[in-house]
N, C-alpha and C positions, 0 to 999 in steps of 0.2 A: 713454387711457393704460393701460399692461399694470400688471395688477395684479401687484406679482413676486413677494408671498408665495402669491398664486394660484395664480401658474405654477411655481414652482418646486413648489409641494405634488403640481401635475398632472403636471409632470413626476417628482418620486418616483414619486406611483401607480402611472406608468405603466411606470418603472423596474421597479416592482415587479411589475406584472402580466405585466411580460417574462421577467424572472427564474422570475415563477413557473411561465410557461408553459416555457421552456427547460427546466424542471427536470423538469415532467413530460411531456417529450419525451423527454426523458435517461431516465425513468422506465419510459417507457412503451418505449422501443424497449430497456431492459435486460430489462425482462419478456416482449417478444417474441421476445429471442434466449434465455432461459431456455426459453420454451415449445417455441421452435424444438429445443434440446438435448434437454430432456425428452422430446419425442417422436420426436425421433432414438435416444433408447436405449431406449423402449418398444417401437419398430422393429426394433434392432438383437436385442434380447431376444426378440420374438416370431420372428424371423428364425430366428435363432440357438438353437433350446430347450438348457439346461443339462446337460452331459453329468455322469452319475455316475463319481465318483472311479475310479480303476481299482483302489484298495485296497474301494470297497465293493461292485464290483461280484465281486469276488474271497471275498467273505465272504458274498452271497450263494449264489455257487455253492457255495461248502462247504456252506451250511446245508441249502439245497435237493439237494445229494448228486450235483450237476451234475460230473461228473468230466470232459469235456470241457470244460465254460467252466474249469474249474482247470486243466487242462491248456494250452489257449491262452494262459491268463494268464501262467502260470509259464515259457511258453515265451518270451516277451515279456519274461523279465525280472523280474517281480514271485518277491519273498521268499518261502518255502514257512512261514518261518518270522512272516509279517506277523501284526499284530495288530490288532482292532478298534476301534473307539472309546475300547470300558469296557477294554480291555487282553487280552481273550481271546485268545491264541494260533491258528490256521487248526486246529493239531491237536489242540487240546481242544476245538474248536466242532464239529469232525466227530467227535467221541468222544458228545459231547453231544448233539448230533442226531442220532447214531445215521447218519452219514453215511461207512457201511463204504467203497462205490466212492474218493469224494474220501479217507477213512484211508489206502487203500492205492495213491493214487496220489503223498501223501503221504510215506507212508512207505519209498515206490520212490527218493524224491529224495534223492540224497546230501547236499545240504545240509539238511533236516529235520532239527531238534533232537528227539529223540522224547522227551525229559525236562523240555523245554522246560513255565512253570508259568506259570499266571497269575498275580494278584495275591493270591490268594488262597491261593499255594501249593499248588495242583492241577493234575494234568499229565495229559494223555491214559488214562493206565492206571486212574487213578482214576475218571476219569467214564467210562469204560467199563464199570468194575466194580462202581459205583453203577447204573448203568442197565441190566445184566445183559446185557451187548452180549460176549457169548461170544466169537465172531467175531475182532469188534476185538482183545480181550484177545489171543488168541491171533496173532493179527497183530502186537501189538507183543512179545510174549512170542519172536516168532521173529526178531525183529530187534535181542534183546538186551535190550530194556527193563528196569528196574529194576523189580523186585519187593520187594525189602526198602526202600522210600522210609523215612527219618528225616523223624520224627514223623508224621504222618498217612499212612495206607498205603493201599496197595489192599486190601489184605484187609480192612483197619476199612472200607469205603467198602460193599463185595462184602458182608458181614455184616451192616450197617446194614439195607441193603433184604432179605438172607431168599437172597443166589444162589448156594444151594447146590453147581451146578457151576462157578461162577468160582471158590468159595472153595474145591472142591477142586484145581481148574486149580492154581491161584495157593499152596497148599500142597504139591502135586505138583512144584513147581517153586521150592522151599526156601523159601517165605515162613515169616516167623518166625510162630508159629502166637500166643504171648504179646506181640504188638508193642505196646508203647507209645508213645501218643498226646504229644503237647507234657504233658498234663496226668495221665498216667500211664492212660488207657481205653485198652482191650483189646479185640478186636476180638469175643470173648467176649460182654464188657459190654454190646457195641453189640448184638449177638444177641441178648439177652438182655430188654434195651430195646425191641428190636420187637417183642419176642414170637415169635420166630422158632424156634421149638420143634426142627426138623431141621436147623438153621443149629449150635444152639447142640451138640444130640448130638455133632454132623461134628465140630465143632472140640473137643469136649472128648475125643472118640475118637480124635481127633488130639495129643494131648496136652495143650491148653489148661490150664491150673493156674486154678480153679475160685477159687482161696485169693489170688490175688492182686489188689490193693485198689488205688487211683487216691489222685492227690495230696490228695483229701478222705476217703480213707481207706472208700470203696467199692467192695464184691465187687460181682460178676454177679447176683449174688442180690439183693443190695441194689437194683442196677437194676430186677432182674424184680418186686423190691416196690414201690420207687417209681411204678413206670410200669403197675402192677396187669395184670400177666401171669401170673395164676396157673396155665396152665399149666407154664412155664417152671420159676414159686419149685418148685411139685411135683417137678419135673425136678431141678433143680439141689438141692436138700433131698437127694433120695433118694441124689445121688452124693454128698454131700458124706457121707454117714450111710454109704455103705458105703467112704469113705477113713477113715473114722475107726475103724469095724470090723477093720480091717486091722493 
């Protein structure tokens, strides 16, 4: 006689050992169609290598001074005015690289903003005349460019680093020779602060008011003492002693 808590228990088991095989059937043929996908796009990716954006291959060529690869780009459609990742403008990265060819194929394009600023509020003329890129300058100087910029200028920028012929350029061409910064610095001051000993003559030969102080209430001289430029304090001493003589 059949024992029927026996069988019934062997029949569970064996329920169970169905089920369990079923499931890793199911399991086992979902992991083989994952493997199979997986290496269908391992496939498709090595097939296929990832093409670079056409905005960065676009910011390359600027950088690298590629004036044909800007040319093809642009011809194609791409912005003159496009920007990079960090927000860099095409024409302040060629102002910056010192990338005259790609400036001036730039600045040929009638849609080029040539005022156009970064985030930082600097714009082509400026890092041109920070990086003593003569050239440039007078490339945008012939295309109208602003020279008097509100608050930070090209002249403060040209001053800063010591370039003596931008900051005549850029005075020769009505920059205000007293311009004030967001915070009242001078482009004077900034001269002053390098140590730029024939930077600081130029402009005060040019008029520069020697006597004018920043929103913490700092001359050029103050700078030339802060930043221990004793050629400069000498400099600026000696004119200040012969306006007072006067």
């Amino acid at each position: 006689m059949t024992n029927y808590s026996t069988s019934t228990a062997a029949f569970q088991e064996t329920s169970a050992v169905q089920t369990a095989l079923g499931s890793t059937r199911r399991s086992a043929s979902r992991l083989a169609l994952a493997a199979t996908l997986a290496c269908a796009a391992l496939t498709s990716l090595v097939a296929s290598p990832v093409q670079a954006a056409p905005i960065d291959s676009l910011v390359k060529s600027v950088k690298f001074d590629d004036v044909d690869g800007v040319n093809k780009l642009l011809a194609k459609g791409m912005d003159p005015n496009s920007v990079d990742n960090q927000g860099y403008p095409l024409l302040v990265i060629a102002a910056r690289e010192k990338s005259d060819k790609v400036g001036a194929a730039l600045l040929a394009n009638p849609k080029t903003d040539i005022e156009i600023q970064d985030k930082a509020g600097e714009n082509a003329m400026m890092m041109a005349a920070l990086n003593g890129d003569l050239d440039f300058v007078n490339q945008l100087i012939a295309k109208d460019a602003e020279v008097n910029k509100k608050g930070w200028a090209p002249l403060h920028y040209a001053a800063a680093n010591g370039h003596d012929d931008i900051v005549k350029v850029l005075l020769d061409h009505s920059a205000y020779v007293d311009a004030g910064s967001p915070n009242g610095t001078t482009p004077l001051m900034m001269a002053a602060r390098g140590g730029h000993v024939s930077t600081v003559k130029l402009l005060l030969d040019n008029g520069a008011d020697l006597t004018v102080k920043n929103q913490i209430g700092l001359t050029a001289l103050d700078f030339a003492k802060t930043y221990k430029e004793p050629d400069v304090v000498e400099g600026l001493t000696a004119r200040l002693q012969q306006m007072q003589q006067k």
